[in-house]
NUVOMAR-678154 format. One record per atom (N, C-alpha, C, CB): residue in three letters; x, y, z. Coordinates in pm, whole numbers, padded with zeros to 5 digits, always signed. Glycine has a CB too. Layout:
N
ALAXYZ...
***
This chain:
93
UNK-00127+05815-02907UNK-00059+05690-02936UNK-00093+05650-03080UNK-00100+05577-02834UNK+00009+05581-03167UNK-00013+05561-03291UNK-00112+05429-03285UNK+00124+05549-03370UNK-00225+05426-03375UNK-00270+05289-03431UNK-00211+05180-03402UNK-00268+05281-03554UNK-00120+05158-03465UNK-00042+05052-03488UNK-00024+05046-03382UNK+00060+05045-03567UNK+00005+05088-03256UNK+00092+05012-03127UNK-00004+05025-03087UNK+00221+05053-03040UNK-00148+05097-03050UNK-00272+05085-02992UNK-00313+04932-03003UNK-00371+05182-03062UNK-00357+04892-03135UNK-00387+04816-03167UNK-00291+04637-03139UNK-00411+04883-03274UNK-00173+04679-03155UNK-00103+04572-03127UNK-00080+04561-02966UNK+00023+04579-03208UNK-00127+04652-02875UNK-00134+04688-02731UNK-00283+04570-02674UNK-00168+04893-02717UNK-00339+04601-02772UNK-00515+04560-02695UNK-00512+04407-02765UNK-00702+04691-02771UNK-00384+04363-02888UNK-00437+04234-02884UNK-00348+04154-02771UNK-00433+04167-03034UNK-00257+04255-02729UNK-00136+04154-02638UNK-00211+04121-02482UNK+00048+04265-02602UNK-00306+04246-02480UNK-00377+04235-02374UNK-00485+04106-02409UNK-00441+04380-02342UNK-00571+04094-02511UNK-00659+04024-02482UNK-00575+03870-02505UNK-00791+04064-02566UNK-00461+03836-02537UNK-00426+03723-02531UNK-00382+03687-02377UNK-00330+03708-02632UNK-00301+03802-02290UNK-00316+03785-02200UNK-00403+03758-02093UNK-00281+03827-02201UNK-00512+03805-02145UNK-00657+03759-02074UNK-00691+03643-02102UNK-00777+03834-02107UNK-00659+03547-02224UNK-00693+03410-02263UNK-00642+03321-02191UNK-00663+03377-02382UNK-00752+03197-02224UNK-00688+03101-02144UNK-00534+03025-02176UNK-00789+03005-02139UNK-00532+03067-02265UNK-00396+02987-02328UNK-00302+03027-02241UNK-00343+03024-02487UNK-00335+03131-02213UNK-00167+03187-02141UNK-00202+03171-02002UNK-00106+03378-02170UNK-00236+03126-01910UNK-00310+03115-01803UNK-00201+02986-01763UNK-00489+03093-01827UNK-00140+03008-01664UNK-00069+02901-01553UNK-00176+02768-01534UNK-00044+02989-01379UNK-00072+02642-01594UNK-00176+02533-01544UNK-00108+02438-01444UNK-00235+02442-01669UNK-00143+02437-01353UNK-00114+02319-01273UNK-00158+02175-01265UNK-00135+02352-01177UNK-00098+02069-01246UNK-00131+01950-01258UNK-00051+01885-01167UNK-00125+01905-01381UNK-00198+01854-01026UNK-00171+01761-00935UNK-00170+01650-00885UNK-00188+01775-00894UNK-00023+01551-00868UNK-00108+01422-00809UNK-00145+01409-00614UNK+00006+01273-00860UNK-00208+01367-00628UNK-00236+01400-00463UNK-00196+01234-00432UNK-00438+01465-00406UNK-00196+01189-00344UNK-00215+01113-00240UNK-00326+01031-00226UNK-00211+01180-00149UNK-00343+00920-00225UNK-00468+00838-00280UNK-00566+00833-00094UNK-00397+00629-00368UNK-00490+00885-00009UNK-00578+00872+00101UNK-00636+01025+00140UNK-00498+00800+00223UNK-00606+01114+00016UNK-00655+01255+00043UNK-00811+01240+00015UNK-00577+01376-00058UNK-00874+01360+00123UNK-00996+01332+00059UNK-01129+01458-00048UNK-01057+01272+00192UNK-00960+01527-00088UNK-00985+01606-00197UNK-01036+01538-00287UNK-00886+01669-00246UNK-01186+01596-00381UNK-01258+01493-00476UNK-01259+01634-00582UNK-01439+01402-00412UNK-01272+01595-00700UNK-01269+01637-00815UNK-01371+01788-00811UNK-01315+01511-00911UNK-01355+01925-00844UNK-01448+02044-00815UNK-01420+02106-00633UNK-01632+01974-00844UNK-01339+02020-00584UNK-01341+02040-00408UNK-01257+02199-00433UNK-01222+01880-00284UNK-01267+02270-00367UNK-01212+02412-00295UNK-01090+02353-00194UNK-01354+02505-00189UNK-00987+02312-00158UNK-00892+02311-00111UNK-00790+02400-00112UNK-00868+02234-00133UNK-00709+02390+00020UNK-00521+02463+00012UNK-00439+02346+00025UNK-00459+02586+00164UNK-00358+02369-00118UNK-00269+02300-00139UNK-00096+02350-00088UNK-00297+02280-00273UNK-00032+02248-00042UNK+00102+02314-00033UNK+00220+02224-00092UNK+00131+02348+00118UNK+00305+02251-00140UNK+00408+02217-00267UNK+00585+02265-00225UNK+00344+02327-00427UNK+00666+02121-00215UNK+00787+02104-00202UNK+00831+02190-00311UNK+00827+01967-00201UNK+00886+02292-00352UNK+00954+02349-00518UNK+01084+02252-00541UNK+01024+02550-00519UNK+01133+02196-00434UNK+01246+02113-00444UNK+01192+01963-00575UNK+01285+02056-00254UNK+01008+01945-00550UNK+00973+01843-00607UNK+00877+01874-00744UNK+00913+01763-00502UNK+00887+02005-00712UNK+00777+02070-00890UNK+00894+02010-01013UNK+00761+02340-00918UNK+00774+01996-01071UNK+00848+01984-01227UNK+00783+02077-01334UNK+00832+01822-01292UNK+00855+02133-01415UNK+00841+02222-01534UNK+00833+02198-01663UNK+00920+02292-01538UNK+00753+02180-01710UNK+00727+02136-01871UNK+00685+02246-01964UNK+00609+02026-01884UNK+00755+02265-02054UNK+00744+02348-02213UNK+00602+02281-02249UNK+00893+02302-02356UNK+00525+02436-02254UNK+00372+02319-02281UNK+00356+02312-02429UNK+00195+02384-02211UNK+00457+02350-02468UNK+00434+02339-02635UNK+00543+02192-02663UNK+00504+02523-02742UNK+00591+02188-02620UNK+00719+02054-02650UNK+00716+01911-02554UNK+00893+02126-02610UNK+00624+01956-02422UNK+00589+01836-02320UNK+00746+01803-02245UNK+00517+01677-02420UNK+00832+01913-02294UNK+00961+01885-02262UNK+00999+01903-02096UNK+01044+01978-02353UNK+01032+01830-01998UNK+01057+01896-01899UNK+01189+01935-01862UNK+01007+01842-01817UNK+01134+02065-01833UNK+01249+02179-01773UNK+01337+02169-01718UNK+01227+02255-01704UNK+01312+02074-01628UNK+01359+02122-01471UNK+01434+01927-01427UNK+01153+02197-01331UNK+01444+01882-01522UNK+01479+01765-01544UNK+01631+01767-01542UNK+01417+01716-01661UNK+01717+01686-01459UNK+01860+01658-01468UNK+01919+01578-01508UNK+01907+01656-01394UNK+01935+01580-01661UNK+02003+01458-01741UNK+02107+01401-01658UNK+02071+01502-01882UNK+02190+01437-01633UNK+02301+01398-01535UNK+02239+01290-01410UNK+02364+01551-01462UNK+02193+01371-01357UNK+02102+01269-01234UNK+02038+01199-01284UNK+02005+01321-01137UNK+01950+01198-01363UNK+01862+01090-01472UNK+01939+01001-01502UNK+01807+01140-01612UNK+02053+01031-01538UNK+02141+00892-01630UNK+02216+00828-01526UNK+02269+00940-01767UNK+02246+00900-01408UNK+02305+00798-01277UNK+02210+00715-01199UNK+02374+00884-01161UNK+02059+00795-01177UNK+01945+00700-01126UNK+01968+00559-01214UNK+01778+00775-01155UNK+01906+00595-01365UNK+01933+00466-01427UNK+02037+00378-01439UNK+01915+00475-01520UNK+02200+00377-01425UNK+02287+00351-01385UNK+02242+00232-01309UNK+02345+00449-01337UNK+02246+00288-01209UNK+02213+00239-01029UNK+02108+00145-01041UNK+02150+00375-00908UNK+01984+00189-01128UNK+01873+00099-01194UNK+01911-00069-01268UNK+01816+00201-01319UNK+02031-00003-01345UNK+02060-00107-01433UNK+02151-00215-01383UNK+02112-00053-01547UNK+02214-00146-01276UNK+02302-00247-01153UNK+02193-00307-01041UNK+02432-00135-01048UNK+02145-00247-01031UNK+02053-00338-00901UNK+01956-00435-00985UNK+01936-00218-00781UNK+01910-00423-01097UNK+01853-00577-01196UNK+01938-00648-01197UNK+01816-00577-01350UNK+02052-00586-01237UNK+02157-00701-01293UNK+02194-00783-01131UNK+02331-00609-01388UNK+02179-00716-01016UNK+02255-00805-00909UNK+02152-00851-00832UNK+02365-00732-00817UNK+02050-00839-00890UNK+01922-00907-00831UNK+01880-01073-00919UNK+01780-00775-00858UNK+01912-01021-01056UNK+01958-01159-01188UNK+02017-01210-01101UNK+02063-01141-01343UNK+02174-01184-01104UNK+02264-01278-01066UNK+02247-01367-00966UNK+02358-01227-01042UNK+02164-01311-00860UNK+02105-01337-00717UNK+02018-01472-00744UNK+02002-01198-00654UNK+01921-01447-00816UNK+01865-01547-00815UNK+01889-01680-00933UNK+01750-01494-00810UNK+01958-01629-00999UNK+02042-01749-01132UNK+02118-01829-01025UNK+02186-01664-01279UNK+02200-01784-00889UNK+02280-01875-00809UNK+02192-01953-00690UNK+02399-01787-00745UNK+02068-01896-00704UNK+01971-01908-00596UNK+01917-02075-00671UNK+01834-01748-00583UNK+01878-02039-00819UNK+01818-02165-00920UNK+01940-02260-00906UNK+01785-02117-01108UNK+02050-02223-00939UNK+02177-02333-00941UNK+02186-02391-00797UNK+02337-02256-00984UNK+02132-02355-00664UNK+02193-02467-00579UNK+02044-02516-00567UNK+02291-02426-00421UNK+01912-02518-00610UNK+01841-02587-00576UNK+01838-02741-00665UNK+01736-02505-00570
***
């Protein structure tokens, strides 16, 4: 094998061995779990509810602008008819 790809072979490996490239997970649990910080647990995970973030950009992946902008929609109508609700609620008292 030539040098050159030897060498560019054993650094791809040792980056692969680094932690950088190493899968990170980040869990919120449940505030009545009684998993504590260092605990050995099995965890199990909806994929319907994972989210995916570019760990270089914090960008998430797996995010649906579309659905995002109708949640808020729906967000911005239920303030507004909860306002209105109580502006007529102040006017008959």
């Amino acid at each position: 094998m030539h040098e050159s790809v030897k060498g560019q072979l054993d650094e791809l490996d040792r980056e692969l061995d680094g932690e950088g490239v190493r899968t990170q997970f980040v869990v919120a649990l449940d505030s009545a779990s009684r998993a504590r910080d260092g605990d050995v647990t099995d965890l199990w995970f909806d994929p319907t509810k994972m989210m995916i973030f570019d760990p270089e950009t914090s960008e998430n992946l797996t995010r649906d602008t579309a659905e995002a902008e109708r949640i808020e929609q729906e967000n911005v109508e239920d303030r507004k008819r909860s306002l209105e609700r109580a502006q007529k609620q102040d006017a008959q008292v």
